[in-house]
C-alpha positions in Angstrom: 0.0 0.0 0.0 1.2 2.9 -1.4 1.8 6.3 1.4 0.9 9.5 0.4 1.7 12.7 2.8 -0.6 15.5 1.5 0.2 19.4 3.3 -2.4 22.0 2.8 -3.4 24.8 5.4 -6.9 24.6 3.8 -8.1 21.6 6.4 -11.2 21.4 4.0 -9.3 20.2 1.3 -7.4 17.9 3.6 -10.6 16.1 4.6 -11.9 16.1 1.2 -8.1 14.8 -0.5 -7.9 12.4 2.2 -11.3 10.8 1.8 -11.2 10.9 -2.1 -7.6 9.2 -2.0 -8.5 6.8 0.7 -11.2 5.2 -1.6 -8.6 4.8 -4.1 -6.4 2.4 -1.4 -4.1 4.4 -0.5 -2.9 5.4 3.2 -3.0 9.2 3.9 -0.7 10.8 6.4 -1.5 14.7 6.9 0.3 18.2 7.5 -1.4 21.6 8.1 1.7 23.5 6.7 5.1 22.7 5.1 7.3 22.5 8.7 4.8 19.9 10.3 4.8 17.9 6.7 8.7 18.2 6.9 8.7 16.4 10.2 5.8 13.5 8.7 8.1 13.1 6.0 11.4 12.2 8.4 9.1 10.6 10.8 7.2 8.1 7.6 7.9 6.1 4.9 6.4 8.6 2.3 5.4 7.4 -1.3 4.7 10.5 -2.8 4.0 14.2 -1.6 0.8 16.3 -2.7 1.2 20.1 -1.3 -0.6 23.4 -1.6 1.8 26.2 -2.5 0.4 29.0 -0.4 1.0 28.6 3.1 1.8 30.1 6.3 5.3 29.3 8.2 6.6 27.6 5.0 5.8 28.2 1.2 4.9 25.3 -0.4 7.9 26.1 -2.6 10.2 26.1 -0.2 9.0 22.6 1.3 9.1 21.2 -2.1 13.0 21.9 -1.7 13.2 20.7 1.4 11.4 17.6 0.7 13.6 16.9 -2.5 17.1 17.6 0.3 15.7 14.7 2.2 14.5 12.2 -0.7 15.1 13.4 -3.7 13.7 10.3 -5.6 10.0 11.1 -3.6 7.6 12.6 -6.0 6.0 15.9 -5.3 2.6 17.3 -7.2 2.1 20.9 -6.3 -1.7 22.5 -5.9 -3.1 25.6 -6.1 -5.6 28.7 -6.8 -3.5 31.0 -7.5 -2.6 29.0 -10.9 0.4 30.4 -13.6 3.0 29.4 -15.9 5.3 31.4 -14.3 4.7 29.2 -11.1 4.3 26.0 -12.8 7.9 26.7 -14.8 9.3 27.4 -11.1 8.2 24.3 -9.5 9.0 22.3 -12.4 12.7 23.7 -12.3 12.6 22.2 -8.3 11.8 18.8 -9.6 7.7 18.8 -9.0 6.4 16.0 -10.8 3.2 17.9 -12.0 1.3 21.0 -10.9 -2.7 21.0 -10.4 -4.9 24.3 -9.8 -7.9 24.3 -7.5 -10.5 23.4 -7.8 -9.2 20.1 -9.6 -10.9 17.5 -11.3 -11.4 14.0 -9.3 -10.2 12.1 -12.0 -7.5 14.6 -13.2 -5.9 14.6 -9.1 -6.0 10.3 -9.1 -4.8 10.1 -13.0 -1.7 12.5 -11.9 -1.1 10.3 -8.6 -1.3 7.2 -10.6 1.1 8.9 -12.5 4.0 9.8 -9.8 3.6 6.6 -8.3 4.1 4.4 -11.4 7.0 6.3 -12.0 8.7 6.4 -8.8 7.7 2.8 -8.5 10.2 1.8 -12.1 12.9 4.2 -11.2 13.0 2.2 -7.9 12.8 -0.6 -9.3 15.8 0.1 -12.1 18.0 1.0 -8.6 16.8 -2.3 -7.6 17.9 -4.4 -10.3 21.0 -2.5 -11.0 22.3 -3.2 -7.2 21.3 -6.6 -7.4 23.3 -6.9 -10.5 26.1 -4.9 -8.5 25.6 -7.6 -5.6 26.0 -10.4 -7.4 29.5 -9.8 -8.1 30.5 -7.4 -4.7 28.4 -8.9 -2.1 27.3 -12.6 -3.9 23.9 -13.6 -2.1 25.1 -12.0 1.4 21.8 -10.6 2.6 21.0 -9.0 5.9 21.1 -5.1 7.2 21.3 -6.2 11.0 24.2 -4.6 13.3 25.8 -7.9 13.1 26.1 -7.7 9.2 26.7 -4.3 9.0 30.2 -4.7 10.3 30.8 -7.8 8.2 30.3 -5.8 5.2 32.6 -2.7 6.6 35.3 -5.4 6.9 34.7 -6.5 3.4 35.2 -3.4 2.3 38.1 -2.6 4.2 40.2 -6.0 3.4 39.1 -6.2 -0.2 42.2 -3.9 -1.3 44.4 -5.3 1.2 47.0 -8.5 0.3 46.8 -9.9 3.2 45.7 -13.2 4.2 42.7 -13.3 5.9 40.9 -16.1 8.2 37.6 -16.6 8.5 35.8 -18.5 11.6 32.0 -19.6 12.1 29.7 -22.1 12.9 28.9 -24.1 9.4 26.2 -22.4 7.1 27.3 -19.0 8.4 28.0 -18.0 4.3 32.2 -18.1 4.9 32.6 -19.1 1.2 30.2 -16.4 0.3 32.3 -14.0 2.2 35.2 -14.9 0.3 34.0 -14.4 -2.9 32.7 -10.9 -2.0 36.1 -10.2 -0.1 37.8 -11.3 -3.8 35.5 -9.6 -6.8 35.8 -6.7 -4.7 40.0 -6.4 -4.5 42.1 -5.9 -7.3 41.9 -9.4 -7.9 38.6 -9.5 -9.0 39.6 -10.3 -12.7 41.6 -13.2 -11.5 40.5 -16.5 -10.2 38.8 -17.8 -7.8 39.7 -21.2 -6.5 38.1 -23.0 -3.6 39.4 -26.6 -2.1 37.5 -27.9 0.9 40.6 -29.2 3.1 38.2 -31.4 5.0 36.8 -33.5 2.0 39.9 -35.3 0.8 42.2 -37.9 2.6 46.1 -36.2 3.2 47.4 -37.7 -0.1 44.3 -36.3 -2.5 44.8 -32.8 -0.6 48.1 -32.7 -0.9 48.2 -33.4 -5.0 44.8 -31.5 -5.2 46.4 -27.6 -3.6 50.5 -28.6 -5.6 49.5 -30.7 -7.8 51.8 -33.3 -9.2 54.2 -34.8 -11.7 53.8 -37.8 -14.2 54.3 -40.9 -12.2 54.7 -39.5 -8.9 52.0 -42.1 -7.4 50.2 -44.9 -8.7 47.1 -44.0 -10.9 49.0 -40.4 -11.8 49.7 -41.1 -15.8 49.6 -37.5 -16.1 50.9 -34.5 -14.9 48.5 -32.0 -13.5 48.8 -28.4 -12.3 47.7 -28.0 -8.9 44.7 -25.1 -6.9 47.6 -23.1 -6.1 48.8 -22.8 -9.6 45.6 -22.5 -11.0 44.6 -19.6 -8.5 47.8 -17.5 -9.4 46.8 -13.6 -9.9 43.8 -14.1 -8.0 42.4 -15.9 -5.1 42.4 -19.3 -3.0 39.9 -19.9 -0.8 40.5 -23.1 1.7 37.9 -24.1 3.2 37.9 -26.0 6.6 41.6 -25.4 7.2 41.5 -27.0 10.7 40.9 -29.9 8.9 44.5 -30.1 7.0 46.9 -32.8 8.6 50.5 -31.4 10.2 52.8 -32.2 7.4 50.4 -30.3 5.2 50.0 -27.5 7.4 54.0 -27.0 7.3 54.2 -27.0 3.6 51.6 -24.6 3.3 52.8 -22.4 6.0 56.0 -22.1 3.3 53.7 -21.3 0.5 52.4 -18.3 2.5 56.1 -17.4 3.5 57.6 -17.5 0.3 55.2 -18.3 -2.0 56.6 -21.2 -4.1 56.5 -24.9 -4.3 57.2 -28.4 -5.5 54.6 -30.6 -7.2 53.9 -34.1 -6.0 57.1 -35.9 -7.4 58.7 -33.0 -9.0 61.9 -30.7 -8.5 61.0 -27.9 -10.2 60.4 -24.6 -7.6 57.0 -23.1 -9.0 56.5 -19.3 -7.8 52.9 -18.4 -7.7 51.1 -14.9 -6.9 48.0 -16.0 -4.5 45.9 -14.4 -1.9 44.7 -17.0 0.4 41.7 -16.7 2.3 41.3 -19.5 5.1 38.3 -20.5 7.1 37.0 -22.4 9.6 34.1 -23.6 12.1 36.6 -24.8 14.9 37.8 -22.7 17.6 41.4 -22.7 16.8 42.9 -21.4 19.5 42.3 -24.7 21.4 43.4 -26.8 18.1 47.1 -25.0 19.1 46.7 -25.9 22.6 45.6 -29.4 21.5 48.7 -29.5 19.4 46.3 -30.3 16.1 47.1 -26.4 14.6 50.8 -24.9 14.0 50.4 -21.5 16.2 52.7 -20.2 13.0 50.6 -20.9 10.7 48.1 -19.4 12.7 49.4 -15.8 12.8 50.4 -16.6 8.8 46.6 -16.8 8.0 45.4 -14.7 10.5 46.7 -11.3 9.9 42.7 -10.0 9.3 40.2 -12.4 10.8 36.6 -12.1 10.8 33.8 -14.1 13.0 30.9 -14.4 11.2 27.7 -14.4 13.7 25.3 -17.0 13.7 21.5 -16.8 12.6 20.6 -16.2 15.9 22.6 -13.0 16.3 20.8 -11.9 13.8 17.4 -12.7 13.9 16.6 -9.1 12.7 17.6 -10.6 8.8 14.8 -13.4 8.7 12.7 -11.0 7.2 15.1 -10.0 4.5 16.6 -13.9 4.4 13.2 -15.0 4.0 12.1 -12.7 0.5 15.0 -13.5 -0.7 15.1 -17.2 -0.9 11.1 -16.8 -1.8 12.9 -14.7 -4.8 15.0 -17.5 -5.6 12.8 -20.4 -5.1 9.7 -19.2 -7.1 8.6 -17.1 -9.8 5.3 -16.2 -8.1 4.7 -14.1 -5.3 4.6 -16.2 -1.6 3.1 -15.4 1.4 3.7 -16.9 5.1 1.4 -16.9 7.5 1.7 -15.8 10.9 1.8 -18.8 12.3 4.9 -19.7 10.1 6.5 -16.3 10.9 6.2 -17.2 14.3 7.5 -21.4 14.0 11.1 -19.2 12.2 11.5 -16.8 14.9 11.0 -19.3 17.4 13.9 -21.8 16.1 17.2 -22.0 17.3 18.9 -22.7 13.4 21.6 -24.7 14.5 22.3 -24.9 10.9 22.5 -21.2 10.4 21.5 -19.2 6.9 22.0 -22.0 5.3 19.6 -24.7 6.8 16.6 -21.2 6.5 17.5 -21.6 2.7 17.2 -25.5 3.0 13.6 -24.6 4.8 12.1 -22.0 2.5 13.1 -24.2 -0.7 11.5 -27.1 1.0 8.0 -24.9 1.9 8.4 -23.2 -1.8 7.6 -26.8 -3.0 5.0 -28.0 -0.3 2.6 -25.1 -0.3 -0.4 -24.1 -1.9 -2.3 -20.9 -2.5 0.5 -19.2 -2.5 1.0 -19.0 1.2 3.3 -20.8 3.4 1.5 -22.5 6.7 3.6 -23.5 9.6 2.4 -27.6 8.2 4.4 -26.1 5.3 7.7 -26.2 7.7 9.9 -28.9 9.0 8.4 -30.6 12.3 11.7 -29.7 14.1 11.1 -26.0 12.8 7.7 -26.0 14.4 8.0 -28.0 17.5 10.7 -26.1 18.6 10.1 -23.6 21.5 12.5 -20.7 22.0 13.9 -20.3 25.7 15.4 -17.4 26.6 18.5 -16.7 28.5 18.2 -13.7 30.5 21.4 -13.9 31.4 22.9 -14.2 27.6 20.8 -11.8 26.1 21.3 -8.9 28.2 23.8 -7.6 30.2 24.0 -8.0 34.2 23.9 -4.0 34.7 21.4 -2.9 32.8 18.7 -0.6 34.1 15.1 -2.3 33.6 13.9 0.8 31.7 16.7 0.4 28.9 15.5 -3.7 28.6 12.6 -2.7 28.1 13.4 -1.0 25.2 16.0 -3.2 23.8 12.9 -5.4 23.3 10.6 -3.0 22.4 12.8 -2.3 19.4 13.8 -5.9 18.6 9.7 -6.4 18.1 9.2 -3.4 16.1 11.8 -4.6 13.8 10.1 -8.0 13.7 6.5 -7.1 13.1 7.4 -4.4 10.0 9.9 -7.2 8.5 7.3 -9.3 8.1 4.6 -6.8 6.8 7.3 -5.8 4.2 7.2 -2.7 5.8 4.2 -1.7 6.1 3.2 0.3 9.2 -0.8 -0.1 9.7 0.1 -4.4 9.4 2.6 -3.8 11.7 1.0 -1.8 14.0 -2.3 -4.1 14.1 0.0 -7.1 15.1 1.8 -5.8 17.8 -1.1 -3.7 19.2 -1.2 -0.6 19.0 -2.4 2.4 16.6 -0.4 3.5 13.8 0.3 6.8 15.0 2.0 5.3 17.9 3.9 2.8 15.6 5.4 6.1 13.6 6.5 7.8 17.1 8.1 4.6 18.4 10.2 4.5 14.6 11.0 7.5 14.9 12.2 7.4 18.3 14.7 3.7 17.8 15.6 5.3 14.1 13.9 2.7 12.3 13.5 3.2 9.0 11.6 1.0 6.5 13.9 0.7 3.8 16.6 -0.9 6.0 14.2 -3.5 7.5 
């Protein structure tokens, strides 16, 4: 449902815009003068703007500028009786979208707002595409806008450029190969490639011929020689995966490859020099591996001279929302629904398997449901027969004032309700309560703003 914020100091012709537009579906937020519609606008996620031109405490003019320093993508049609092509040239030239003179047609006002919001509606769309486009090669399918991610994303753009190697730790289906390929197409490297070996899937013998490669006759079964990941990744990237996994002697020959970057093949006597970035990750803690005498505490500081911890799902349960359209997006061509009750079975989860068992979930429900909604029966019974216990003492400090809880939580559900309305204030509201009014001072006062839910 589209917003539309109409100012006029006329309040007749803000009932009679408000009731006209209303029938049309639209939800109506309104100003009695430019400085209180400059505050709805901060305060609201505005669609497009209809104001009067004459008013008291700030010309219609003026707010149109104002408006179009805070959004300038928001449309704005400007109204009045003191009609002109001098003042319709002037509030074209400040970006109005179109100009209307009172009294205006019905049909002429709802044709013009069809109008803005059509074409606000493609230009936000052509952003859309073109930063998913963008994403595909700088972020990959990293979605999420939670505090967590936020600083996941600052890293990536602050190690991209750097040559150092980097380590990556998390629980498994955090998204650490996903990571690495943004922290690659992003650097210099970008036009270079990308080669990933998963040190836990191959016995010490396979690995070891698999990341040097190896020379005709070198084993039984090699008939042929064959370059190995590190050779193959040269100008570019390698990305190994579970490195806790490698064996000792492995580690050691390795830990020369990151000191002096060279090699032998499997078999062979010829030194190959190579020019690799080598991004390392892992779901162990590897500090104990050292003290367990599994890990080389050199190697350790060789791959981890920029680490990064990637948090769980549930440190960032603010993303489900985000997570969720966009594995819908990817799973089906037609638009999906969930239903509360399913909203509710997700949030309630612990996801031991992280983003990637949500994926496993949605792609699963994509395929079970009908009518284009997704019931809870739609969802694994371990998904829905879970039930969430909290831990006080994990999820907030032993300090903190009961007033500041409170509002940690208060925040945390606001979040919740408009990521699952998509945004949209008068669902949210109705879930959690409360009037929408209310719902926009509580936004306003936690910063939340729709397009980062």
């Amino acid at each position: 449902m589209d917003t539309i914020l109409i100012v006029d100091d006329e309040k007749n012709y803000l009932v009679v815009l408000e009731t006209l537009l209303e029938s049309e579906g639209y939800e109506i937020i309104t100003a009695s003068n430019g400085k209180e519609g400059v505050e709805r606008l901060r305060g609201s996620d505005i669609n497009l703007i209809i104001t009067d031109v004459k008013m008291p405490v700030m010309s219609g003019m003026e707010f149109l500028r104002k408006a179009k320093e805070l959004n300038p993508d928001i449309p704005v049609i400007m109204m009045t009786a003191f009609g002109s092509i001098e003042m319709a040239v002037e509030a074209m030239k400040e970006q109005a979208f179109d100009y209307i003179t009172k009294p205006f047609e019905n049909d002429r006002l709802k044709m013009a707002v069809k109008k803005a919001l059509e074409s606000a509606s493609l230009k936000m769309e052509n952003r859309r595409l073109k930063a998913e486009l963008s994403g595909r090669f700088s972020r990959g399918e990293i979605v999420g806008k939670s505090p967590n991610m936020l600083k996941i994303f600052d890293l990536i753009d602050k190690m991209s450029n750097a040559k150092a190697s980097v380590l990556i730790t998390g629980a498994s289906g955090t998204g650490k190969e996903l990571v690495a390929k943004s922290i690659h197409f992003n650097s210099p490297r970008k036009d270079g490639p990308f080669i990933s070996v998963n040190c836990g899937a191959l016995t010490e013998t396979l690995l070891e011929s698999e990341l040097f490669g190896h020379e005709r006759g070198a084993f039984t079964g090699a008939i042929n020689a064959k370059k190995g990941r590190f050779e193959l990744a040269h100008g570019g990237t390698i990305f190994l995966d579970e490195i806790g996994e490698m064996s000792q002697s492995l580690q050691v020959k390795l830990l020369r490859v990151l000191q002096e970057r060279e090699f032998e093949r499997v078999g062979g006597i010829k030194t190959i020099q190579v020019d690799v970035r080598v991004i390392a990750a892992t779901n162990r803690d590897i500090k104990k591996e050292i003290e367990a005498g599994t890990f080389r505490e050199d190697l350790f500081y060789r791959l981890n001279v920029i680490h990064m911890e990637l948090p769980s799902l549930k440190e960032r349960m603010d993303d489900i929302p985000m997570l969720v359209r966009h594995f819908l997006a990817k799973y089906s061509e037609k638009p999906i629904e969930l239903h509360q009750e399913a909203w509710k079975a997700l949030y309630s989860y612990n996801w031991p398997g992280n983003v990637r068992e949500l994926e496993n979930v949605i792609e699963r429900a994509v395929i079970l449901q009908s009518g284009g909604t997704i019931t809870a029966g739609d969802l694994p019974k371990e998904v829905t027969g879970y039930e969430e216990r909290v831990d006080i003492d994990k999820f907030l400090p032993d300090d903190i004032h009961i007033q500041k809880a409170l509002e940690i939580m208060e925040e945390k559900l606001l979040r919740r309700a408009l990521g699952q309305h998509n945004g949209i204030q008068s669902h949210a509201a109705k879930q959690l309560g409360i009037t929408k009014s209310l719902m926009q001072h509580k936004m306003k006062k936690y910063k939340i703003s729709v397009d980062k839910i």
